[in-house]
mmCIF file of the N, C-alpha and C atoms, coordinates in Angstrom:
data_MODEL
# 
_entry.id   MODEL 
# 
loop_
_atom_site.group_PDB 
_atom_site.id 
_atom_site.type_symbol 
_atom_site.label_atom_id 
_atom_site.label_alt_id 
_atom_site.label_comp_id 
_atom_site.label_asym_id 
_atom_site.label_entity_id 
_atom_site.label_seq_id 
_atom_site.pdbx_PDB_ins_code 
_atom_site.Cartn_x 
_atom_site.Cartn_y 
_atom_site.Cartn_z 
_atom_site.occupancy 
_atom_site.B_iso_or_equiv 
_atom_site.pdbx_formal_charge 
_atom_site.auth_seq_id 
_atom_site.auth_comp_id 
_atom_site.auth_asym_id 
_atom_site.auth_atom_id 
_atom_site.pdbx_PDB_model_num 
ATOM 1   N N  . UNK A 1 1  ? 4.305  20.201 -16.722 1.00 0.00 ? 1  UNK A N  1 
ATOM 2   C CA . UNK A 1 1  ? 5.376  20.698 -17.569 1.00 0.00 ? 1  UNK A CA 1 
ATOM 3   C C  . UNK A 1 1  ? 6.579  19.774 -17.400 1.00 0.00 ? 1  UNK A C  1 
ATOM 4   N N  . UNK A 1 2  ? 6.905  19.401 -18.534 1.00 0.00 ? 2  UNK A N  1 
ATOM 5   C CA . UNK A 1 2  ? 8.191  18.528 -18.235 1.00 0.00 ? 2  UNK A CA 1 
ATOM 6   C C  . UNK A 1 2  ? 9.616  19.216 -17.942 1.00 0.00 ? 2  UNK A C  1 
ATOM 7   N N  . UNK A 1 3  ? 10.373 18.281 -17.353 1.00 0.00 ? 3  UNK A N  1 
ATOM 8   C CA . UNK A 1 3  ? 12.009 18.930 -16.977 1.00 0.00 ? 3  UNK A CA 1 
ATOM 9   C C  . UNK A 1 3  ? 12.503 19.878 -17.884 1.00 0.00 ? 3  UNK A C  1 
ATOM 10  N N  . UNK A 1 4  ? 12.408 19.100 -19.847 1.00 0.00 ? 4  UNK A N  1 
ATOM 11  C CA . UNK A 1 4  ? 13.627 20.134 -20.540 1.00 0.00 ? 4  UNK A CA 1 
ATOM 12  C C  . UNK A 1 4  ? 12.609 21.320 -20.600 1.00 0.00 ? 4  UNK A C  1 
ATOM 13  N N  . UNK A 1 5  ? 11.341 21.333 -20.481 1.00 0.00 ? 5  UNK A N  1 
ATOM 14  C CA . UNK A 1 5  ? 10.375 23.141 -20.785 1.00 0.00 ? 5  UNK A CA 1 
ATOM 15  C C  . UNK A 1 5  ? 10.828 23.593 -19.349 1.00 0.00 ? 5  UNK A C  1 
ATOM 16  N N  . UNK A 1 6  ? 11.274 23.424 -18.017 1.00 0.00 ? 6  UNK A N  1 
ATOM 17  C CA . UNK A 1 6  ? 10.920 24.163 -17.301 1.00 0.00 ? 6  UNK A CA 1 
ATOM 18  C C  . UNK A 1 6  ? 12.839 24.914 -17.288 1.00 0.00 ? 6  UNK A C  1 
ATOM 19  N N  . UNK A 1 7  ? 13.614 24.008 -17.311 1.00 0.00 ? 7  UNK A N  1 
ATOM 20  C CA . UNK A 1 7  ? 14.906 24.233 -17.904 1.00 0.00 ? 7  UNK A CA 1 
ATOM 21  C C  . UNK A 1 7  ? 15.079 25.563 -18.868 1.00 0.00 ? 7  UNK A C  1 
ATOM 22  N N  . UNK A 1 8  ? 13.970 25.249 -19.712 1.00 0.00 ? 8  UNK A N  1 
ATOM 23  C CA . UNK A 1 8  ? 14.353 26.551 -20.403 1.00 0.00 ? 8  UNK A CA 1 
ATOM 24  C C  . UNK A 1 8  ? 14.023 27.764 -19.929 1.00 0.00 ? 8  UNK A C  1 
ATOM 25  N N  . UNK A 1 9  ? 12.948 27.953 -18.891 1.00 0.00 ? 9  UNK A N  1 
ATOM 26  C CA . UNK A 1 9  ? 12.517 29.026 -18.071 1.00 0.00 ? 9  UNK A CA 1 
ATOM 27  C C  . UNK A 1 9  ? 14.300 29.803 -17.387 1.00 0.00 ? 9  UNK A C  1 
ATOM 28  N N  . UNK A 1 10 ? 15.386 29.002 -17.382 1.00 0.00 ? 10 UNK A N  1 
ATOM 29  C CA . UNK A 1 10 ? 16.722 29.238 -16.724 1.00 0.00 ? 10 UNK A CA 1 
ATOM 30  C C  . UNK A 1 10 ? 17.644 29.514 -17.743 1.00 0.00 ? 10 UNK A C  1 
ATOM 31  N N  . UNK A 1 11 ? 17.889 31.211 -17.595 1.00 0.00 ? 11 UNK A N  1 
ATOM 32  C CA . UNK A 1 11 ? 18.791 31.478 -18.621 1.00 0.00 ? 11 UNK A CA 1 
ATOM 33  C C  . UNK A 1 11 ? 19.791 32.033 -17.848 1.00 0.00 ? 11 UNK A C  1 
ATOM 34  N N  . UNK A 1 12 ? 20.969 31.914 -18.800 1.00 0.00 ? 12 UNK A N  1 
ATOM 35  C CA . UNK A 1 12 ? 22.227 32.305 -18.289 1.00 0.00 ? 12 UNK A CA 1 
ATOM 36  C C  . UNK A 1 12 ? 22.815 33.669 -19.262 1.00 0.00 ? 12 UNK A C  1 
ATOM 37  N N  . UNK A 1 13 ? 23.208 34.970 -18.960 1.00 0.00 ? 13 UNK A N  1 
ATOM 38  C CA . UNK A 1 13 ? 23.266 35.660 -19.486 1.00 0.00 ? 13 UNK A CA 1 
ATOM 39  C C  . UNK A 1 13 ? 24.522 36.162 -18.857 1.00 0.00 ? 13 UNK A C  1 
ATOM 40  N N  . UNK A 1 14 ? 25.779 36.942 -19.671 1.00 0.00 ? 14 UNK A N  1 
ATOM 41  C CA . UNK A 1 14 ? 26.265 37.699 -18.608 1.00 0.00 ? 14 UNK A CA 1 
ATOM 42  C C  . UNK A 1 14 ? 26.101 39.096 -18.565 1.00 0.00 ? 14 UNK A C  1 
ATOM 43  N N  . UNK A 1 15 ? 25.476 39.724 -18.991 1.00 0.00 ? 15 UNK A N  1 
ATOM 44  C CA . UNK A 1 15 ? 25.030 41.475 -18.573 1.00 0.00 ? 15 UNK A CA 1 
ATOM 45  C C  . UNK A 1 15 ? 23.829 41.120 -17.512 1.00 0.00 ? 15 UNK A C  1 
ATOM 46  N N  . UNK A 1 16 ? 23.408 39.811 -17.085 1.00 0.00 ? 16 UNK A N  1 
ATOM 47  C CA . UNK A 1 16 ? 22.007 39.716 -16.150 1.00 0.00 ? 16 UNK A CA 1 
ATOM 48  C C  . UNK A 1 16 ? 22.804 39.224 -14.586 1.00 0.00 ? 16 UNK A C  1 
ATOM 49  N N  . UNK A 1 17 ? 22.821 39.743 -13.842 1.00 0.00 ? 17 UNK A N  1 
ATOM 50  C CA . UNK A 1 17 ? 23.089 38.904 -12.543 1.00 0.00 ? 17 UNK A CA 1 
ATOM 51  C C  . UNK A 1 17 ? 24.450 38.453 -12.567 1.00 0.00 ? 17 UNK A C  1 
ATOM 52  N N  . UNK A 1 18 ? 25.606 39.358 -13.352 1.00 0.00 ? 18 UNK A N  1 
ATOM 53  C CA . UNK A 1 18 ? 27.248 38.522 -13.477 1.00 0.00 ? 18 UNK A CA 1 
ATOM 54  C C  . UNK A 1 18 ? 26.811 37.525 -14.300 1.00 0.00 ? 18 UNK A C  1 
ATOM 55  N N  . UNK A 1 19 ? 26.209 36.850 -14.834 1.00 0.00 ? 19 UNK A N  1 
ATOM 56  C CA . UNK A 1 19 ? 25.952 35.691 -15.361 1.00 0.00 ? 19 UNK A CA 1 
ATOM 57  C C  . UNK A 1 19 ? 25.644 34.411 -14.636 1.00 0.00 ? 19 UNK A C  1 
ATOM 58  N N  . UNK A 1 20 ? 25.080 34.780 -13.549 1.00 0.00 ? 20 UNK A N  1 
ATOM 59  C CA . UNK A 1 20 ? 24.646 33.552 -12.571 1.00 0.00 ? 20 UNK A CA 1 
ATOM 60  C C  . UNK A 1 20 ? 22.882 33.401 -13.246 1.00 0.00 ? 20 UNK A C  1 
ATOM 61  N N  . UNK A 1 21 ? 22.828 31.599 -13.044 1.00 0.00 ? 21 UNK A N  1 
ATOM 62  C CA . UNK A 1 21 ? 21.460 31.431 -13.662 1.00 0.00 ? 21 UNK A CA 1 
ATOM 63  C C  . UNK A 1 21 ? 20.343 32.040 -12.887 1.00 0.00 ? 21 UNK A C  1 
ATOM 64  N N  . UNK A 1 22 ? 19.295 32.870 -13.893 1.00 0.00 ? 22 UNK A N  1 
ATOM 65  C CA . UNK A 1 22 ? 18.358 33.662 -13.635 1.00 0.00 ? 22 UNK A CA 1 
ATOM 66  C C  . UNK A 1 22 ? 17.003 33.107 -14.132 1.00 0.00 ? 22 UNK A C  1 
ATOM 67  N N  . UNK A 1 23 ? 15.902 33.352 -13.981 1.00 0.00 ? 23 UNK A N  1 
ATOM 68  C CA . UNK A 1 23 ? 14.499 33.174 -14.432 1.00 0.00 ? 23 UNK A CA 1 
ATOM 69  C C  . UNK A 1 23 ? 14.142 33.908 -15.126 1.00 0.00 ? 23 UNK A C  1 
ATOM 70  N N  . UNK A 1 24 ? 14.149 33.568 -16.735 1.00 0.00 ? 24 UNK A N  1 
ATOM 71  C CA . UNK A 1 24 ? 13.603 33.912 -17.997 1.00 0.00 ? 24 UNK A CA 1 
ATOM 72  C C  . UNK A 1 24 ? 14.369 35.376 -18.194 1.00 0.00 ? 24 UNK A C  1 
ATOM 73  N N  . UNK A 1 25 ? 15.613 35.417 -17.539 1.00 0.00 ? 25 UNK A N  1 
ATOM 74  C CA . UNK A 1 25 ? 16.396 36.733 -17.931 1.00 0.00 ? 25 UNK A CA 1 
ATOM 75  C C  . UNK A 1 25 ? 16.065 38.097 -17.080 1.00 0.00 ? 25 UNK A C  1 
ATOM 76  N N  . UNK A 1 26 ? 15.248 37.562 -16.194 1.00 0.00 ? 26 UNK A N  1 
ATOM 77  C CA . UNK A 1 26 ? 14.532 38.520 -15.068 1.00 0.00 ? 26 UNK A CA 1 
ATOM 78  C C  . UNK A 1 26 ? 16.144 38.694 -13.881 1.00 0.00 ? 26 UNK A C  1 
ATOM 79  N N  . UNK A 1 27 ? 15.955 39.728 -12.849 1.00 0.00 ? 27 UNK A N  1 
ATOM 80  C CA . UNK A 1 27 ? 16.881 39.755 -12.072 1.00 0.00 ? 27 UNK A CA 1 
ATOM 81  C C  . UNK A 1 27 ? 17.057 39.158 -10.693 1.00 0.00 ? 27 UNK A C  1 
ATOM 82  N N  . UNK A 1 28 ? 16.197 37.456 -11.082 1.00 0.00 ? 28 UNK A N  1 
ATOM 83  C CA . UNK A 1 28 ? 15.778 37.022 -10.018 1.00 0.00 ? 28 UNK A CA 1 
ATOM 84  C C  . UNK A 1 28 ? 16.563 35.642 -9.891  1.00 0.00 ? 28 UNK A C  1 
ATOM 85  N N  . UNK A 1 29 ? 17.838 35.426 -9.407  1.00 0.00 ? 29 UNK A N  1 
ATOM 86  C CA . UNK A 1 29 ? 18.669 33.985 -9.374  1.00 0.00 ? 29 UNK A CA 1 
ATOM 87  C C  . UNK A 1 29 ? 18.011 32.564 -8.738  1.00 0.00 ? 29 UNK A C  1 
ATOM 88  N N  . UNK A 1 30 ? 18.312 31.715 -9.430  1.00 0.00 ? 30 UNK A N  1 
ATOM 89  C CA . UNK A 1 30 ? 18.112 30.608 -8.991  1.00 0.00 ? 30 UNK A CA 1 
ATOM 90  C C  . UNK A 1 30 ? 18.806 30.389 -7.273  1.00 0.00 ? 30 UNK A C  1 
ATOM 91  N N  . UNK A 1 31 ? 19.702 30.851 -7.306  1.00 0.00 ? 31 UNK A N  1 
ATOM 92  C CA . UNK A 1 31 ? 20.475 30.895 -5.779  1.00 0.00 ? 31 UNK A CA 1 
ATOM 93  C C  . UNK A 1 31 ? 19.409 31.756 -4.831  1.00 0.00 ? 31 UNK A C  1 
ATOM 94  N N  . UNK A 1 32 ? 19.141 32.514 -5.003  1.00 0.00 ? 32 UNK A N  1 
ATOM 95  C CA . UNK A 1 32 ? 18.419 33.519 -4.778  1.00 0.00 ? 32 UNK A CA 1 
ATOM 96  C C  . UNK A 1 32 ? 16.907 32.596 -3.660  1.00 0.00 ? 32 UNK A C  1 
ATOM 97  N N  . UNK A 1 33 ? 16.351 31.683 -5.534  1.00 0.00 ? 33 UNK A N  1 
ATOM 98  C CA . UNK A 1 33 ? 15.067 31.320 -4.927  1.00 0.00 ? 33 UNK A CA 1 
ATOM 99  C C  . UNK A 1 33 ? 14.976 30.227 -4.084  1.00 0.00 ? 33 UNK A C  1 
ATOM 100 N N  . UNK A 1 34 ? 16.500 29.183 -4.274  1.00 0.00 ? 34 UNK A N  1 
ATOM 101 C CA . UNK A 1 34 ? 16.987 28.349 -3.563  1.00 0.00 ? 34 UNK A CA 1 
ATOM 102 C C  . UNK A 1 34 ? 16.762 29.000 -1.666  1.00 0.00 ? 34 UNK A C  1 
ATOM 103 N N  . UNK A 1 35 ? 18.014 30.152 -1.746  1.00 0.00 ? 35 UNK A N  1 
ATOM 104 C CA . UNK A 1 35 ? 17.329 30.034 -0.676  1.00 0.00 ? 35 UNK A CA 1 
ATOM 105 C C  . UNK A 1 35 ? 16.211 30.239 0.264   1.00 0.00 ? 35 UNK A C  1 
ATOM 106 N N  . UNK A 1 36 ? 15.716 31.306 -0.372  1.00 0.00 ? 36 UNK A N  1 
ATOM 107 C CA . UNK A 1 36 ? 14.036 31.377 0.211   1.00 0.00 ? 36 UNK A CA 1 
ATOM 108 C C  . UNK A 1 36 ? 13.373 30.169 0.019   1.00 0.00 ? 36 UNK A C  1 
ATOM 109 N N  . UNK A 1 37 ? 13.520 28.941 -0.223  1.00 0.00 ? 37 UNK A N  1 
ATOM 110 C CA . UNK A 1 37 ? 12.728 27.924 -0.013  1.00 0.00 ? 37 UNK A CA 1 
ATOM 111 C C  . UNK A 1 37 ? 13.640 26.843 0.884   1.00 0.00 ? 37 UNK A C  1 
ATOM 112 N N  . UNK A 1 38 ? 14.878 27.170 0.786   1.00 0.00 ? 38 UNK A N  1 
ATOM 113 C CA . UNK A 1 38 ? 15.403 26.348 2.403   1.00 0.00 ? 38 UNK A CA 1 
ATOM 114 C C  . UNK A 1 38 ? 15.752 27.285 3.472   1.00 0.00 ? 38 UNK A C  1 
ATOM 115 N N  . UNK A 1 39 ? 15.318 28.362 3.778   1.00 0.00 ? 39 UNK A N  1 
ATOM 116 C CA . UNK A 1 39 ? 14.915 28.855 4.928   1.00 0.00 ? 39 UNK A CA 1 
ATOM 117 C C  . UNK A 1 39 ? 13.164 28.655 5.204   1.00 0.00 ? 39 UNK A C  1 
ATOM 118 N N  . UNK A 1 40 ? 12.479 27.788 4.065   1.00 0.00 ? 40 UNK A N  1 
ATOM 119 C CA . UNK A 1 40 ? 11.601 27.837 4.732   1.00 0.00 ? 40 UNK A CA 1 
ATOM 120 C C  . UNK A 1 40 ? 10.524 28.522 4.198   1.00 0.00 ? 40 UNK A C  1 
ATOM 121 N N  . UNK A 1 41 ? 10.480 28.917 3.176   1.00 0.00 ? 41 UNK A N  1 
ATOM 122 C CA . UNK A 1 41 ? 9.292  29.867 2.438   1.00 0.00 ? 41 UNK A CA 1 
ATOM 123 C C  . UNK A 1 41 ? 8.952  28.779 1.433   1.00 0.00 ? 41 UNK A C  1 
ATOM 124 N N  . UNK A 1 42 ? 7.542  28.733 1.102   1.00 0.00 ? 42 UNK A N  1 
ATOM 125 C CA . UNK A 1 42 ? 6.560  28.248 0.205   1.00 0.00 ? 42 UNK A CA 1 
ATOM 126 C C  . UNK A 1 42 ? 6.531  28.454 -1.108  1.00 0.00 ? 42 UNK A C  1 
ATOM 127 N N  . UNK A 1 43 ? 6.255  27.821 -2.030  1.00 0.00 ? 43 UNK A N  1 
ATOM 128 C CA . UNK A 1 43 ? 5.975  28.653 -3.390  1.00 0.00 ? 43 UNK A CA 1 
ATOM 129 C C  . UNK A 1 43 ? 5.512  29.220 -3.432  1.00 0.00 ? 43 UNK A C  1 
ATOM 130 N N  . UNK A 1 44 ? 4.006  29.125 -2.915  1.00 0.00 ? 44 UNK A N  1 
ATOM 131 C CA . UNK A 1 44 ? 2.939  30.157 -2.602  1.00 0.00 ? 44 UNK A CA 1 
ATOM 132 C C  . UNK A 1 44 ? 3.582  31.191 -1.539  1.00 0.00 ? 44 UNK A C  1 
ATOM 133 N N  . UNK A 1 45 ? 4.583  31.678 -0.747  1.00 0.00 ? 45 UNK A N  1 
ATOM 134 C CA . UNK A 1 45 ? 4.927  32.807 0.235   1.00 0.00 ? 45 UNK A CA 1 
ATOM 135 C C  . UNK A 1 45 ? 6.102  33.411 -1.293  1.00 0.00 ? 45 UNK A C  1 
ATOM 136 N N  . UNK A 1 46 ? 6.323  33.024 -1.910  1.00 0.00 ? 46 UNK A N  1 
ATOM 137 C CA . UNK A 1 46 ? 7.406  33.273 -2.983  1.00 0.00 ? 46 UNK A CA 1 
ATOM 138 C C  . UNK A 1 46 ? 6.632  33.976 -4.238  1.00 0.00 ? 46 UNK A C  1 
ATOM 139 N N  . UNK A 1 47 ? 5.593  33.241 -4.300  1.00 0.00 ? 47 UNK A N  1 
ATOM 140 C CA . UNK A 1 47 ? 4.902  34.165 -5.685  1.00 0.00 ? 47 UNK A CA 1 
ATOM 141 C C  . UNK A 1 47 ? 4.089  35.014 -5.141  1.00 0.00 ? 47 UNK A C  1 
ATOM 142 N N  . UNK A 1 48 ? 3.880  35.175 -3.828  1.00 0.00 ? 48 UNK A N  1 
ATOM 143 C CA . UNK A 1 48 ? 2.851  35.880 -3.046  1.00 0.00 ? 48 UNK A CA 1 
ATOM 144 C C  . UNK A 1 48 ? 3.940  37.409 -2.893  1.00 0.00 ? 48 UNK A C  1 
ATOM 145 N N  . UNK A 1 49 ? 5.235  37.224 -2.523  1.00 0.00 ? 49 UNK A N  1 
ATOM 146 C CA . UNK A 1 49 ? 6.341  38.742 -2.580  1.00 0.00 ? 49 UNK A CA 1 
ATOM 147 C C  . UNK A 1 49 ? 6.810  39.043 -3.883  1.00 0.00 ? 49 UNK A C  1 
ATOM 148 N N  . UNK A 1 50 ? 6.622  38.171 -5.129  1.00 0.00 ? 50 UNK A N  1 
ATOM 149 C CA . UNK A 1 50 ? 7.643  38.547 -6.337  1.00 0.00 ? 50 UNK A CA 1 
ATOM 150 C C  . UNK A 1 50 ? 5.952  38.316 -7.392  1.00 0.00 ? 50 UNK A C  1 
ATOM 151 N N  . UNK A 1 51 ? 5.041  39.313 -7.538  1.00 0.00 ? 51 UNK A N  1 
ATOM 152 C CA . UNK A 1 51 ? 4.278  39.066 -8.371  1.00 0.00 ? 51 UNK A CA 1 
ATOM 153 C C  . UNK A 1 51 ? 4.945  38.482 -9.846  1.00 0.00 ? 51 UNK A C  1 
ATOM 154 N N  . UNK A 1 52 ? 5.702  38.822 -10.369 1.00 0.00 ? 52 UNK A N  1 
ATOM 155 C CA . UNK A 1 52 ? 6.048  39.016 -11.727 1.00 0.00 ? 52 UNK A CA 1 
ATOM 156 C C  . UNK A 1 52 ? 6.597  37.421 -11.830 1.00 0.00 ? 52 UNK A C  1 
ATOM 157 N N  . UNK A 1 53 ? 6.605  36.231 -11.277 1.00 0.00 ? 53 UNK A N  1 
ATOM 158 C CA . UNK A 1 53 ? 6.785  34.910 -10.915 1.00 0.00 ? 53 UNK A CA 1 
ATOM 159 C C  . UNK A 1 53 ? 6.043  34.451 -10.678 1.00 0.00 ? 53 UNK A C  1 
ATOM 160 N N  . UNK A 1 54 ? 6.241  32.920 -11.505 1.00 0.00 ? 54 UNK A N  1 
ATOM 161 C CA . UNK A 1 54 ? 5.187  31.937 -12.210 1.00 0.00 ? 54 UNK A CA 1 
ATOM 162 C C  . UNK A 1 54 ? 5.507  30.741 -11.159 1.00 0.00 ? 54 UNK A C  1 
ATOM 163 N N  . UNK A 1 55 ? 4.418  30.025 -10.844 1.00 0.00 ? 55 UNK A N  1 
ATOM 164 C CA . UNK A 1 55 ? 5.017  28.477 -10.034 1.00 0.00 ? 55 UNK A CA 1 
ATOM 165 C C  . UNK A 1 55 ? 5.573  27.907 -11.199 1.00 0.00 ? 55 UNK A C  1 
ATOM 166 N N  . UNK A 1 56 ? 5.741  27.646 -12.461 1.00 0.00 ? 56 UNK A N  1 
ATOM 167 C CA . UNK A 1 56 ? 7.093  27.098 -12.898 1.00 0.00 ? 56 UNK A CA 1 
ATOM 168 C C  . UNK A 1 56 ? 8.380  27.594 -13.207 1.00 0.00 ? 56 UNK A C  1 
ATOM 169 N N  . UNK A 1 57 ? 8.087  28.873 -12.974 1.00 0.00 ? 57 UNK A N  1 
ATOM 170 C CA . UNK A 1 57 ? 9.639  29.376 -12.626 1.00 0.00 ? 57 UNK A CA 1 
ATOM 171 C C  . UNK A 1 57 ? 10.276 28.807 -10.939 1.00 0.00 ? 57 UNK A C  1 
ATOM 172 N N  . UNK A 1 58 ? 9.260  28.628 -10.290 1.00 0.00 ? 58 UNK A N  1 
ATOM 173 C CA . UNK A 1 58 ? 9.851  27.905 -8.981  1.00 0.00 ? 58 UNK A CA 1 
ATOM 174 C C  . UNK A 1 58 ? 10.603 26.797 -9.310  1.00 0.00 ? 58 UNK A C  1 
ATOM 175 N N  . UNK A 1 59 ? 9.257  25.765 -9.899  1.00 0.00 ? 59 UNK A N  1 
ATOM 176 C CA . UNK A 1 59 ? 9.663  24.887 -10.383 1.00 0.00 ? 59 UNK A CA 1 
ATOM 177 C C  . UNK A 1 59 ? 11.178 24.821 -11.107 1.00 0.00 ? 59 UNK A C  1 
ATOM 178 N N  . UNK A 1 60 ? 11.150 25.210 -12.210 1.00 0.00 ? 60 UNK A N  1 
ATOM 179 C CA . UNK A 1 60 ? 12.443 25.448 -12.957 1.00 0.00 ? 60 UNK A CA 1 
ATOM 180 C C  . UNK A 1 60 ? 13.703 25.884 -11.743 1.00 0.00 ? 60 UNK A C  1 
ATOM 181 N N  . UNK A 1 61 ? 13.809 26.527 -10.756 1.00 0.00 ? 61 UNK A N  1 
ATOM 182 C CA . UNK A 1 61 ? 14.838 26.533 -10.272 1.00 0.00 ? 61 UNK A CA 1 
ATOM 183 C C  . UNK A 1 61 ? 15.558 24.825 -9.006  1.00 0.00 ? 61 UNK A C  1 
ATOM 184 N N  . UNK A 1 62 ? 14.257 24.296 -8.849  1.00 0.00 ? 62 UNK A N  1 
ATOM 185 C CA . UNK A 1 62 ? 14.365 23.302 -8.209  1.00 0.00 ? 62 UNK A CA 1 
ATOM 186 C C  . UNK A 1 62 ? 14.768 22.176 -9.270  1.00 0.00 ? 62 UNK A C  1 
ATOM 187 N N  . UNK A 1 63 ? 14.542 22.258 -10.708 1.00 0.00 ? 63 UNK A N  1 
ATOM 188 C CA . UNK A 1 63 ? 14.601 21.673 -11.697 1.00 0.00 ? 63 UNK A CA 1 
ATOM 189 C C  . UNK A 1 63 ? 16.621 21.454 -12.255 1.00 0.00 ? 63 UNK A C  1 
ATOM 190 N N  . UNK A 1 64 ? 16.603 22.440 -12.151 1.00 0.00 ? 64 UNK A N  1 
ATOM 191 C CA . UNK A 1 64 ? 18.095 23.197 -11.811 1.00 0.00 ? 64 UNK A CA 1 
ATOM 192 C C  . UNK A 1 64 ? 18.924 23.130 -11.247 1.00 0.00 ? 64 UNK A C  1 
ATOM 193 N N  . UNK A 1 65 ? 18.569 22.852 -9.466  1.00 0.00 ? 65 UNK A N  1 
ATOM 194 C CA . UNK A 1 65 ? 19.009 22.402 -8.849  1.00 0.00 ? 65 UNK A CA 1 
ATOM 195 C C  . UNK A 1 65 ? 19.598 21.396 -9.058  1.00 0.00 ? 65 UNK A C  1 
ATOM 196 N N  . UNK A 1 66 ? 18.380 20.332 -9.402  1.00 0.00 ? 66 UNK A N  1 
ATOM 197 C CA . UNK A 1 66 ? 18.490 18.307 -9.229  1.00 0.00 ? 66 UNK A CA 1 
ATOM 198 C C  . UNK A 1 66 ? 19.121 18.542 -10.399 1.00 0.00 ? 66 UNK A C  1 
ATOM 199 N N  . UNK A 1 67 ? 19.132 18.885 -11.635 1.00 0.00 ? 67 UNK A N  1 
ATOM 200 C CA . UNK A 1 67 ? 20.167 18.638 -12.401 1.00 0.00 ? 67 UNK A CA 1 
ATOM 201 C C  . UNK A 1 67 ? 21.434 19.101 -12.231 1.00 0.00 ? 67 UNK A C  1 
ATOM 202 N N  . UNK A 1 68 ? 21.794 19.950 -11.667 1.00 0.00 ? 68 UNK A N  1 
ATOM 203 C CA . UNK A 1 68 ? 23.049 20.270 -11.576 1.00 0.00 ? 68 UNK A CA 1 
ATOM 204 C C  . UNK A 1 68 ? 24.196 19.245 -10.744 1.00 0.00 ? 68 UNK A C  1 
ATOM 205 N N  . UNK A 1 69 ? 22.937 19.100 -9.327  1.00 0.00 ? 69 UNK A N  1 
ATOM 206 C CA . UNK A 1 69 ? 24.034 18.229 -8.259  1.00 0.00 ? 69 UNK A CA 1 
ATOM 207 C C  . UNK A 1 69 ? 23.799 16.634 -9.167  1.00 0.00 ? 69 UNK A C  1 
ATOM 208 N N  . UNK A 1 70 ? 23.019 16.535 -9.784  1.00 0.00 ? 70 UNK A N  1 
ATOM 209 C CA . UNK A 1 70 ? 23.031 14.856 -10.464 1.00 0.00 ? 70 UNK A CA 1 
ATOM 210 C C  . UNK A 1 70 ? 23.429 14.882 -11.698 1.00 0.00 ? 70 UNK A C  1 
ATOM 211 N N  . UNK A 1 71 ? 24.146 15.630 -12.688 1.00 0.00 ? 71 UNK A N  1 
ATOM 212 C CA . UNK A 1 71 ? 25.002 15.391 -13.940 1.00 0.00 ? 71 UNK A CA 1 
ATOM 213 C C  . UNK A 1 71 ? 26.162 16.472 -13.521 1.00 0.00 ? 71 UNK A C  1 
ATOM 214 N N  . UNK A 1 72 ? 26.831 15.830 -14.479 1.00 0.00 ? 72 UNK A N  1 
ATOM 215 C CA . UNK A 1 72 ? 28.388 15.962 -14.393 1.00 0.00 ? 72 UNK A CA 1 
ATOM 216 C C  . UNK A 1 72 ? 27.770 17.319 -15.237 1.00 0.00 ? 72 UNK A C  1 
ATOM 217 N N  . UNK A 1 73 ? 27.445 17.916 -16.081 1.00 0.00 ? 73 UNK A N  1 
ATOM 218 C CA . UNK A 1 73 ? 27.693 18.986 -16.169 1.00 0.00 ? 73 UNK A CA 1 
ATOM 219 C C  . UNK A 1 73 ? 25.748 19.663 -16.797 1.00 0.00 ? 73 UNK A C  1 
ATOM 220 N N  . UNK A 1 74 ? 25.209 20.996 -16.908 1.00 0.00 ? 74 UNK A N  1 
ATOM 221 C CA . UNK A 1 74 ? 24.074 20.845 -17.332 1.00 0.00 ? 74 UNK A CA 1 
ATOM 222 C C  . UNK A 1 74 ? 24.160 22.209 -18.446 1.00 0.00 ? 74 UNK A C  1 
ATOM 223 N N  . UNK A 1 75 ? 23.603 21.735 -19.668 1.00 0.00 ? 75 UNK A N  1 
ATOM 224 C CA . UNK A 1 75 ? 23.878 22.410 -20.475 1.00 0.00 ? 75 UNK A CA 1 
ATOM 225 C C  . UNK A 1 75 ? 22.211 23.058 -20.296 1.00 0.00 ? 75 UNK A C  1 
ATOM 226 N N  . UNK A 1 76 ? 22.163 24.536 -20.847 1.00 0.00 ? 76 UNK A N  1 
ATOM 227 C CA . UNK A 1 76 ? 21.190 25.479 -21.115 1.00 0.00 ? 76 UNK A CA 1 
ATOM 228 C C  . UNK A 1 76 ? 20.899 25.637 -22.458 1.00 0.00 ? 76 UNK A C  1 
ATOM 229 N N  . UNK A 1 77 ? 20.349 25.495 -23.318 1.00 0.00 ? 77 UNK A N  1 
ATOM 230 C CA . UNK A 1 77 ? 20.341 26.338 -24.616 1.00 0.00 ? 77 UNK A CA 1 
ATOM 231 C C  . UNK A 1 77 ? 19.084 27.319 -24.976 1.00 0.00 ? 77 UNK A C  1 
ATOM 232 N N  . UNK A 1 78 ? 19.879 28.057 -25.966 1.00 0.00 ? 78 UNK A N  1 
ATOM 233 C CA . UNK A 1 78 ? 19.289 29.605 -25.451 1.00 0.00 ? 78 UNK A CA 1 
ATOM 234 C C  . UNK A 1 78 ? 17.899 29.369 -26.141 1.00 0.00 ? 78 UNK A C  1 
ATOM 235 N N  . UNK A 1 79 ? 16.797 30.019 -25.513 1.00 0.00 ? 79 UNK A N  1 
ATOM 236 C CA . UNK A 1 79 ? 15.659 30.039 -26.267 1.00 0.00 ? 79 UNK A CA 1 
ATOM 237 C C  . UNK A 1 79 ? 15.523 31.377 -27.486 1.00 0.00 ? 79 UNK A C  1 
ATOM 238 N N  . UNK A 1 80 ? 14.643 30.738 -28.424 1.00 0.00 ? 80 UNK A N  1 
ATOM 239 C CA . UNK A 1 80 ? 14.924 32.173 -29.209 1.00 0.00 ? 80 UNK A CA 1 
ATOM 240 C C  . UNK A 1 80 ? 13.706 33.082 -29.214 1.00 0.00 ? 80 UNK A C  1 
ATOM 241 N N  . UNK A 1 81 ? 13.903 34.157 -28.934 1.00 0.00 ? 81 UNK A N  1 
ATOM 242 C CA . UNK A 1 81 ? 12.927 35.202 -28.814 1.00 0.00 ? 81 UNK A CA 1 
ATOM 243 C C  . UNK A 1 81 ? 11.803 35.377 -29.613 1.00 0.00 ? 81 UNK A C  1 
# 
C-alpha cells in the first residue's frame, strides 16, 4: 500500500478524540498507537488487543508520524464516504 492510501486511513475529525488524528474515524489515536509501539509492543501484540485494527492502520500511523516530523506541514483530505 502506498504512503498517500495509508494517509488516508488518518482522519481528523473534531467530535472524534477533540480532534486529534484517529484511524478511519475510530476512537483509536495515532498518539495512542505511537505509543504502544515505543514502549515496545508489536503490530502483531497491537492487532492481537484491538481486534477491530488492520496492519495498515498501524502502518498509517507510523506513516503519519514520518510525515509529520519531515514536512513543514501535512495536509489530510477527507475521504468521501
Amino acid at each position: 500500500m502506498k504512503e498517500n492510501e495509508l494517509l488516508q486511513r488518518i482522519t481528523i475529525l473534531p467530535e472524534v478524540c477533540h480532534g486529534k488524528p484517529t484511524i478511519r474515524g475510530l476512537r483509536y489515536t495515532v498518539e495512542g498507537i505511537m505509543e504502544y509501539l515505543s514502549g515496545g509492543d508489536s503490530i502483531e501484540d497491537i492487532l492481537a488487543e484491538f481486534e477491530d485494527l488492520q496492519r495498515e492502520d498501524i502502518l498509517a500511523c507510523l506513516a503519519y508520524a514520518t510525515a509529520s516530523i519531515s514536512a513543514k506541514s501535512v495536509v489530510i483530505l477527507p475521504v468521501a464516504a
